[in-house]
N, C-alpha and C positions, 0 to 999 in steps of 0.2 A: 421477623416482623409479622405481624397479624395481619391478614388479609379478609373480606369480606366480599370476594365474588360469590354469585348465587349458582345454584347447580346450573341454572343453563348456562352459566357466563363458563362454566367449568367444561360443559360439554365440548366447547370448543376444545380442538386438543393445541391450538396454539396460545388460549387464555389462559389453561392446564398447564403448559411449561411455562407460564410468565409468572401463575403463582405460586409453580414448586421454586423458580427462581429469589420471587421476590420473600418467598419463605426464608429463604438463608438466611437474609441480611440482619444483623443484628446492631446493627446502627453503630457501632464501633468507633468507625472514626478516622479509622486507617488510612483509607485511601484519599480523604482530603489532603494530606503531607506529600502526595505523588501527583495528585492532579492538576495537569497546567493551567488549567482555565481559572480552580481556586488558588491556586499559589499569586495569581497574577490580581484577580478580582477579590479574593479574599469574599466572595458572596456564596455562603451554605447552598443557595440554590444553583450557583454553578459547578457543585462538586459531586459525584458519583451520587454519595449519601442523598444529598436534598434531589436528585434527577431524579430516583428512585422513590424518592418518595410524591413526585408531582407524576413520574410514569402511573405509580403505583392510583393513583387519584382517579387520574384519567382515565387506565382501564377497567378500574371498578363501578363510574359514574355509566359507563356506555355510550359516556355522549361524544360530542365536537369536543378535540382538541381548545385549550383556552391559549389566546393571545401569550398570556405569560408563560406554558406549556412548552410551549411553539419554541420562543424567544430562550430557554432555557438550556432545551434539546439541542435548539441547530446549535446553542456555541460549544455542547460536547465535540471532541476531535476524533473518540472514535478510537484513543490511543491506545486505550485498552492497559496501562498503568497499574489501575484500579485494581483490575484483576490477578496481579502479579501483586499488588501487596495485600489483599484479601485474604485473612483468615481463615476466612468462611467457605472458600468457592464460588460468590456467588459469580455467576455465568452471563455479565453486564451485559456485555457485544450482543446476544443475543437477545436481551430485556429492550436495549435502545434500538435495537433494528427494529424490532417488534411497534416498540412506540412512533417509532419515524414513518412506519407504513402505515398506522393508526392515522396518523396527523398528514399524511400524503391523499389520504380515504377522506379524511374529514375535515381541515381546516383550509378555507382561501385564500392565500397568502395576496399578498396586493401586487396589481399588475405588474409593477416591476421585476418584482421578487421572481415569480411564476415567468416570465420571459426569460430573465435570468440563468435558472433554471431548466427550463426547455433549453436554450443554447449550449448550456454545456453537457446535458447528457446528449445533446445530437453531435456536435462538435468531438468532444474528446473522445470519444469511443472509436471513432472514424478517421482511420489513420490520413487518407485524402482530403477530408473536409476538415482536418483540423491543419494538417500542412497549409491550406489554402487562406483559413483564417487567421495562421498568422505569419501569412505577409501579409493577410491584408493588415496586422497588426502594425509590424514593420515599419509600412507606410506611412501608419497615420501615427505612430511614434513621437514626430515634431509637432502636431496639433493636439496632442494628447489633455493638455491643460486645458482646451476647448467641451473636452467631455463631459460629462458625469458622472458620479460618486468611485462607482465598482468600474465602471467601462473605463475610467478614465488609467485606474490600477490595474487595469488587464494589458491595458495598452504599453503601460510602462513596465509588466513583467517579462514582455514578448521578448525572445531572445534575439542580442544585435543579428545574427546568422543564423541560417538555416542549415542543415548537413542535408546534403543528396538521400535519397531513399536508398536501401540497402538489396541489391539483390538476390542475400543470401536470407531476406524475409519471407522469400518466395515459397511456397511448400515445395519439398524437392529434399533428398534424402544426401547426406553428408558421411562418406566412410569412414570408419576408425583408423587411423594410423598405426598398422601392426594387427598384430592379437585381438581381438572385439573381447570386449570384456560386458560391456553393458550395448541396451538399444535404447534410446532414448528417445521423447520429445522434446521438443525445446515453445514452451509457449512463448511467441513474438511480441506477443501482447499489442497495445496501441498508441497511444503517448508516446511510448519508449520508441518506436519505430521510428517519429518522426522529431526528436528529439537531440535523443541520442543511440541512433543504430548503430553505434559501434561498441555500443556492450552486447548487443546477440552475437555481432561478428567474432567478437573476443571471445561468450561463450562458446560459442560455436568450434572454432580454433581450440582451444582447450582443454573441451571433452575430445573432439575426436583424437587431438596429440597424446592423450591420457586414457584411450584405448576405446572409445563410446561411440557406435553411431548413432550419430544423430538426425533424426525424422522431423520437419516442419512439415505437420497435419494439413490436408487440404480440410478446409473451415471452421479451423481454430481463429478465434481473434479476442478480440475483448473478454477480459473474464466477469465484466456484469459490476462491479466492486462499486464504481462510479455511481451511479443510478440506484444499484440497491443500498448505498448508503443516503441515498436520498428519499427512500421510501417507495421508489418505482417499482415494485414487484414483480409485475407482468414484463418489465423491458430487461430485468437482472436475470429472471430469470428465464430468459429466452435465449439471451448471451450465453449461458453457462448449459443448456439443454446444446447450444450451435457447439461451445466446446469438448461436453460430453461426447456425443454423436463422434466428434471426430475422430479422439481419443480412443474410443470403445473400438471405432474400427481398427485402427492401427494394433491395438491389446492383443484384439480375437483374429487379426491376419498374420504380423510377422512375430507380434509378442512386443511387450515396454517394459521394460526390469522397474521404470519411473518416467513422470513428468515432471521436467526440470523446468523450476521457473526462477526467475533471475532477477523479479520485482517484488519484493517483500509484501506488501500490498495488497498484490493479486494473488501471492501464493498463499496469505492470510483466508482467503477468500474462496480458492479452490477447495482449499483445506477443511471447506465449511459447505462445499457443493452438496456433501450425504445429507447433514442435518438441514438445507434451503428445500431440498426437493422431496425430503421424509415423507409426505404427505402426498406424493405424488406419483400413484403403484407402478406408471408404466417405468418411470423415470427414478425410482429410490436405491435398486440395487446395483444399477452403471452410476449413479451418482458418487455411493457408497464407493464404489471399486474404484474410481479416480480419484475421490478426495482420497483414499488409499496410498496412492501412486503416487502422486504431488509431492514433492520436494524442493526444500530452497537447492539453489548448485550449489551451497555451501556441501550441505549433505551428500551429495550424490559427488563431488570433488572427494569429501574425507573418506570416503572408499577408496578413493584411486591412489598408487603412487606417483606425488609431484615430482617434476624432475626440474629443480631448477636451476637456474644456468651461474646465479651470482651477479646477474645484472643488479638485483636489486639490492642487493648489500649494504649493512648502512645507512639507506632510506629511509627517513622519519616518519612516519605514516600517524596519523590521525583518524583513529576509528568512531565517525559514528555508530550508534547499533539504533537501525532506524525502529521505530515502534511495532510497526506489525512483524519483525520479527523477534523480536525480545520481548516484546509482549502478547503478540497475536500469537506466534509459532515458537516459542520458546525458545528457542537457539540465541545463545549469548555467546557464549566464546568458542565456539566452533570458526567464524570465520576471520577471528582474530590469531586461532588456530595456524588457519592453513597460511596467512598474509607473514608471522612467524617463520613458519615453514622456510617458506617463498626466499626469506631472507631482509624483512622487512623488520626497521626498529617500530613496534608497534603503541601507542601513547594511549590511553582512553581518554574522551572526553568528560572533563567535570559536567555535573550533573547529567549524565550519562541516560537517566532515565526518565527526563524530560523530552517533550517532543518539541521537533525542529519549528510547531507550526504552519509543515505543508499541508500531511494528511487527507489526502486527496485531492479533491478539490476544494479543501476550506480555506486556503490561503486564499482562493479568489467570494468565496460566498462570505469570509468574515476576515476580511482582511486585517483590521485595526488589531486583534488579536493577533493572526498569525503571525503580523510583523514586529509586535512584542516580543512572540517566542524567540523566531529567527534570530533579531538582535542578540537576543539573552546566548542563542547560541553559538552565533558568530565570537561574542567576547570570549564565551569558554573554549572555544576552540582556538585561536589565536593565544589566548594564554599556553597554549601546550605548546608553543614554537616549532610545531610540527611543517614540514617540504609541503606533504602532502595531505590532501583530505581523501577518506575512503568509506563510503556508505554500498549498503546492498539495493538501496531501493530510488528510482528517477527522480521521484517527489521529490525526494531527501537530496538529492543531488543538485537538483533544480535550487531550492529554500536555499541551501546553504554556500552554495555558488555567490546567490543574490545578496545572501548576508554579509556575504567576506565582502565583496565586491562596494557594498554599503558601509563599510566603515574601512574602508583603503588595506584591506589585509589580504587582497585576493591571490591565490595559489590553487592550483591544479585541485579540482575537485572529482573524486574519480569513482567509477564501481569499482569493486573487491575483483569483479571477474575480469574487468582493464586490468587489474596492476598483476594477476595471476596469469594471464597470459601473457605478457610483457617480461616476467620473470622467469619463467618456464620456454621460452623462446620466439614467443610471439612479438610483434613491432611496437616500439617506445610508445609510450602516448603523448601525445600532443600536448603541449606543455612543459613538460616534462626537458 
């Protein structure tokens, strides 16, 4: 593609990798056949191709983001598809971050939007303030029809239950069982904590049965994923300097072979900590050395020998492969791999390369879409007449829980590292 930024616009060296980026694309074509937003809307402007070319618009003009801009952007998911059927390389995720923090700088979205907004990058990031907000959810559950538009669909995504907080979120160091083979971190992340803390417990259990200590960092938390998919810059990356920091210590004190993360999402994101903070002297070569580190547990498990016991024999499992890791972090069949292993009859999901419609928080910022997707993948998933469901990532846990759930097909929805500790000796999971 022909670009026409001028040397200054060049001098910037983040306007310099948007037009070595938007250099690649050759307009092709490809990735409209993978991308959910146009498969669904069938609208040029809502596919990789036509985003790219209004990104492309906008950082060339120098000005305000435009209304239609805006409106185009936010219904990307982010899934990163694109990129996985791309030709060319072009290098999206990083083109749309770029554009989202353009239009986070420059456009003012209308009061609601902006409230919006603010609530949930303060909310979800914050493992107590979002516990609290939803019971307050909970509660108002039965009035929910009383609300408005997006509040009223927040209201009725709150989950019926709560699970207790997990004490082994705590930072506090976890010994290998046997032989140490690896030391690890285990990021806890946020959401996940209060959601579902019993996928760190499972990881947890796991690695150390599987020879790993494992370290929960004092002031590791959110990995930023949230906020900087919104454009927020300064608050991404302040998350992800708090997770550095902690990381780095633990590296240069007892040593980390890896940092294990267990959210697809976030570990998308870690993975991308070098290239956020490049620009940033104090902060670019500890950034570099942990996005280094970072690994999904898929990875850091297929080092280890599983031992597994035969519980799961049999087991029909249903593998999601949620997007940020088949598409953000390339890992496809590594954790369809180890569930194998395990002793798991393993099924893939029709259109496999579709997203659930979580993706972060866009099931609550675009909902009418997300709940398109969702459907779309609830039906494909109930077509495979699989026991169980199995994703690596909460989001994707969360969507697709709600989807079965929505069309009366509901069955155990579970992480890869619930059904891998369960089959290696760890306790049944609920449901189950």
């Amino acid at each position: 593609m022909q670009t026409s930024f001028t040397l200054a616009q060049l001098a910037d060296p983040d306007i310099a990798i948007a037009n070595d980026i938007l250099r690649k694309c050759v307009h092709c074509g490809f990735c409209t056949a993978t991308c959910p937003t146009y498969v669904l809307l069938g609208d040029e402007r809502d596919s990789p191709r036509g985003r790219i070319y209004l990104i492309k618009q906008m950082l060339e003009a120098g000005e305000a983001a435009t209304e239609e801009t805006v409106w185009h952007v936010d219904r990307c998911l982010s899934c990163l598809s694109c990129m996985t059927t791309c030709p060319s390389s072009v290098h999206y995720m990083h083109l749309v971050d770029h554009a989202r923090a353009h239009i986070e700088e420059t456009y003012k979205r209308p009061l609601g939007e902006r409230l919006l907004r603010w609530l949930l990058a303060k909310l979800l990031p914050d493992p107590t303030l979002f516990r609290w907000a939803l019971r307050g959810a909970m509660l108002a559950r039965p009035f929910g029809f009383l609300l408005p538009g997006r509040l009223r669909g927040m209201v009725k995504m709150a989950p019926k239950a709560l699970p207790k907080p997990s004490a082994m979120d705590a930072p506090q160091v976890f010994e290998a069982e046997g032989e140490r083979r690896l030391r690890v971190a285990l990021m806890t992340g946020c959401a996940q904590r209060v959601l579902d803390p019993a996928i760190n417990e499972a990881s947890i259990r796991l690695l150390t049965r599987h020879g790993c200590e494992v370290v929960v960092a004092q002031g590791a938390g959110c990995c930023g994923a949230l906020t900087h998919h919104m454009g927020q810059v300064e608050d991404s990356h302040a998350k992800a300097k708090a997770n550095i920091a902690a990381w780095i210590a633990e590296a240069e004190g007892e040593g980390l072979d890896a940092i294990v993360i267990n959210a697809s999402g976030c570990g998308t994101n870690v993975k991308d900590y070098g290239f956020m903070l490049r620009n940033e002297p104090e902060w670019a070569e500890h950034a570099a050395k942990v996005s280094a580190l970072a690994k999904d547990i898929s990875e850091v498990l297929a080092q280890l020998p599983l031992k597994p016991n035969g519980a799961a024999q049999g087991r029909v499992v249903a593998y999601h492969s949620a997007c940020s890791l088949q598409h953000g972090q390339k890992i496809t069949s590594l954790p369809k791999q180890l569930l194998v292993k395990a002793g798991f009859d393993v099924r893939d999901v029709p259109e496999g390369h579709l997203c659930c419609g979580s993706a972060g928080s866009y099931n609550l910022l675009q909902p009418d879409i997300a709940t398109q997707l969702r459907d779309r993948k609830a039906e494909a998933i109930a077509g495979t007449n699989a026991e169980i469901v199995a994703a690596g990532n909460i989001g994707c846990l969360v969507q697709l829980n709600q989807g079965l759930e929505a069309r009366g097909a509901g069955r155990p929805v579970l992480h890869s590292a619930i059904l891998l500790d369960w089959a290696t000796g760890g306790p049944q999971p609920k449901g189950l």
